[in-house]
C-alpha positions in Angstrom: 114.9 142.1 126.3 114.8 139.8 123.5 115.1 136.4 123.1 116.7 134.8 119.7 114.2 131.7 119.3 111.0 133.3 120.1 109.5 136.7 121.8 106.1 136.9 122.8 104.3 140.3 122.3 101.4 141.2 124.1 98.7 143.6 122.0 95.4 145.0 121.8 93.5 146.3 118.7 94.5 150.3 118.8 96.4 152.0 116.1 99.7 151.6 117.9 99.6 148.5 117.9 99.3 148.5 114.1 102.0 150.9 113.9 104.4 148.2 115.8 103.7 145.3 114.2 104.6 147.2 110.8 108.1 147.4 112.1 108.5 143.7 112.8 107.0 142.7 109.5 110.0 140.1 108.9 110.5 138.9 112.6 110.0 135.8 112.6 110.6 135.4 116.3 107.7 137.2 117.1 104.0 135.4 118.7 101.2 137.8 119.0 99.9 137.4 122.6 96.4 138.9 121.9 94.2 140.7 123.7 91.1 143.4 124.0 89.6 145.8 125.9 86.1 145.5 124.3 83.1 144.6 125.5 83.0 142.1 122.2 86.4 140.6 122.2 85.6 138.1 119.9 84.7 140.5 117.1 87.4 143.2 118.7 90.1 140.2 117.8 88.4 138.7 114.6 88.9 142.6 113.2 92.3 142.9 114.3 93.4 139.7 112.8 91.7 140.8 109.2 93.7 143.8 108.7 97.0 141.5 110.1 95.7 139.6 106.9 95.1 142.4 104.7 98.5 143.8 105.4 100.1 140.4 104.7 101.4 140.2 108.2 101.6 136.6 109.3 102.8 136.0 113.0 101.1 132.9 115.0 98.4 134.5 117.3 97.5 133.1 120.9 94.5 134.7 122.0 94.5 135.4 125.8 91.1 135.9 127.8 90.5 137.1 131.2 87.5 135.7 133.5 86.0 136.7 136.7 83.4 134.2 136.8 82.5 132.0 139.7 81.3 128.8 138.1 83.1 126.3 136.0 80.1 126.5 133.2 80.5 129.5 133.2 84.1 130.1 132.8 83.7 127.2 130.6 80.8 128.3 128.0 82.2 131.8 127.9 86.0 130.8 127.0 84.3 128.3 124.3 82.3 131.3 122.8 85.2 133.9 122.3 88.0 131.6 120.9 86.1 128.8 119.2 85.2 130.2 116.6 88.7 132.1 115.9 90.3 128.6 116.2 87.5 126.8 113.7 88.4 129.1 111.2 92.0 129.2 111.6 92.3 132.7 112.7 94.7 131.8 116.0 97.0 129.5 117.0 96.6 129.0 120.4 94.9 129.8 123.7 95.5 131.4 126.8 92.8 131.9 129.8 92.8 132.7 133.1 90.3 133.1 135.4 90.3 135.3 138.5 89.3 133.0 141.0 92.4 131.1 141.4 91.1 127.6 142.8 90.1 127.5 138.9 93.3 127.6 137.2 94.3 124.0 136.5 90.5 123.5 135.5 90.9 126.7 133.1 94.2 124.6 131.5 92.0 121.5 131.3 89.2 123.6 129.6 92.0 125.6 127.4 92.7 121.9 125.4 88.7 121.1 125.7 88.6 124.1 123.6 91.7 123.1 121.1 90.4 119.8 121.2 86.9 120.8 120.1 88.6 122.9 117.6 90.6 120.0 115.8 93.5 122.6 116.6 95.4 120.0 119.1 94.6 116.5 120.0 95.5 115.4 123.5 93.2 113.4 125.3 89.9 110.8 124.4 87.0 112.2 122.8 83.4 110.8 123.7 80.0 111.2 121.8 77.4 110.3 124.5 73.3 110.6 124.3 71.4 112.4 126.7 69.4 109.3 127.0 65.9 108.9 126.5 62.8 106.3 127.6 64.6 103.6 124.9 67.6 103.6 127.4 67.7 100.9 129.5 71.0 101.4 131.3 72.4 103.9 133.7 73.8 106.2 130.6 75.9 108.8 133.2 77.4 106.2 135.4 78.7 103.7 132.1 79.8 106.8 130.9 81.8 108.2 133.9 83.5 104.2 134.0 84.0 104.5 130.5 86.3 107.2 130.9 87.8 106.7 133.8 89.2 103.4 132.3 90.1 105.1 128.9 90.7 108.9 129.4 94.5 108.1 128.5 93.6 107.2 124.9 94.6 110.1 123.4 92.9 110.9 119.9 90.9 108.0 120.2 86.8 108.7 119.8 84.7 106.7 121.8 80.8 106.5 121.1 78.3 105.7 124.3 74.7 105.7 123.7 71.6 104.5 125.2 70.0 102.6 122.6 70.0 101.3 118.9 67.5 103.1 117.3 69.7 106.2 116.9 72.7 105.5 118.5 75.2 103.9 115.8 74.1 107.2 113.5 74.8 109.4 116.3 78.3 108.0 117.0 79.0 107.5 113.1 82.7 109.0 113.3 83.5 107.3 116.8 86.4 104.4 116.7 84.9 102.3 119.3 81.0 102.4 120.5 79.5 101.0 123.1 75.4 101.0 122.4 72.5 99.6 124.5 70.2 97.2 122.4 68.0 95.5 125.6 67.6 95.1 129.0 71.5 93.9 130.4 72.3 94.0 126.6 74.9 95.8 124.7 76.4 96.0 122.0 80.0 97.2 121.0 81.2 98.6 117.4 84.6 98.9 115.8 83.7 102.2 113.7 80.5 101.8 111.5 80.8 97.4 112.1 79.0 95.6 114.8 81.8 93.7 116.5 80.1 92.0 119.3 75.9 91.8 119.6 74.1 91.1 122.1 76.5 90.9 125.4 75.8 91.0 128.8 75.9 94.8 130.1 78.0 93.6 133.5 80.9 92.7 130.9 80.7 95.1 128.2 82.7 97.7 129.6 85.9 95.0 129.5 84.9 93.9 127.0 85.3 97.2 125.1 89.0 97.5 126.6 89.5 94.3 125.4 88.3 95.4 121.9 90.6 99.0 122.2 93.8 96.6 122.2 92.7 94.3 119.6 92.8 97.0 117.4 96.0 98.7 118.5 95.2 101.7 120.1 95.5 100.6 123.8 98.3 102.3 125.7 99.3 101.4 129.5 
């Protein structure tokens, strides 16, 4: 039956699909749910959405996967790899994924706006650029970091550097809004984008002190 704001059609890449979607040229109710039986469904989908293209037809594309994976890396690495790159180049408009193991389902919506987020396609939660740490670290990178988001996770669209020490650490979190960057031992230093805001401060207060800095600037929210 169809709706009057918006019908969602589910298709694969096979010639009568093609044939259908010719018909519904100037429906402008219509959102591709899209999907593949190939091995390859990334370049299944990216060759479907070419001849869409070359046949003018415009309709907003959400490209739906299908896991049976056990892990959450792997569900994870795999849904990153097959809509990614469709999203990076504009190619879709959204994603759906489900996973057959059902204890992963909220985790596969969680790792559905990862993917968007990733993407630039949708902004809805904090971003973080972390380091994987090396001997110039003098903190406990993983556990700052997990506080750091704990307290902060709610920012939404806000870009939060966290890196272990000042040699490469302000480069590496050069587009980041707020970074938080080790310079000694129980030393740290915090950032306001590319400026130095506070040098030098005891590591035991630096986290508060970087929430503190978050709603200086504004882009706190409760």
């Amino acid at each position: 039956k169809k709706s009057t704001p918006i019908n969602f059609v589910s298709v694969i890449n096979d010639l009568k699909t093609i044939e259908l979607l010719k018909t519904l040229r100037n429906d402008e109710t219509i959102v591709l749910i899209l999907k593949s039986e190939n091995k390859n469904t990334y370049t299944d989908k990216r060759a479907f959405i070419h001849w869409l293209l070359s046949e003018n037809l415009k309709f907003p594309i959400v490209s739906y996967n299908k896991y049976s994976d056990v892990s959450d890396e792997d569900f994870q690495i795999k849904a990153a790899a097959d809509n990614g790159p469709l999203l990076i180049d504009g190619l879709i408009d959204g994603i759906m994924l489900k996973n057959e193991n059902k204890s992963l389902f909220r985790k596969g919506i969680n790792f559905a706006f990862g993917i968007l987020q990733a993407s630039r396609s949708r902004v809805t939660k904090t971003e973080y650029i972390s380091c994987p740490s090396c001997g110039r670290t003098l903190f406990d990178i993983q556990d700052v970091t997990k506080e750091i988001k704990e307290k902060t996770n709610h920012l939404k669209g806000v870009k939060i550097g966290i890196m272990g020490c000042i040699v490469n650490g302000p480069g590496e979190m050069a587009d980041a809004d707020y970074g938080y960057v080790g310079t000694g031992i129980g030393k740290v230093s915090l950032y306001k984008g590319k400026d130095i805001v506070k040098k030098n401060i005891p590591s035991k207060n630096a986290v508060t002190e970087l929430i503190w800095l978050i709603k200086q600037n504004g882009d706190w929210i409760d």
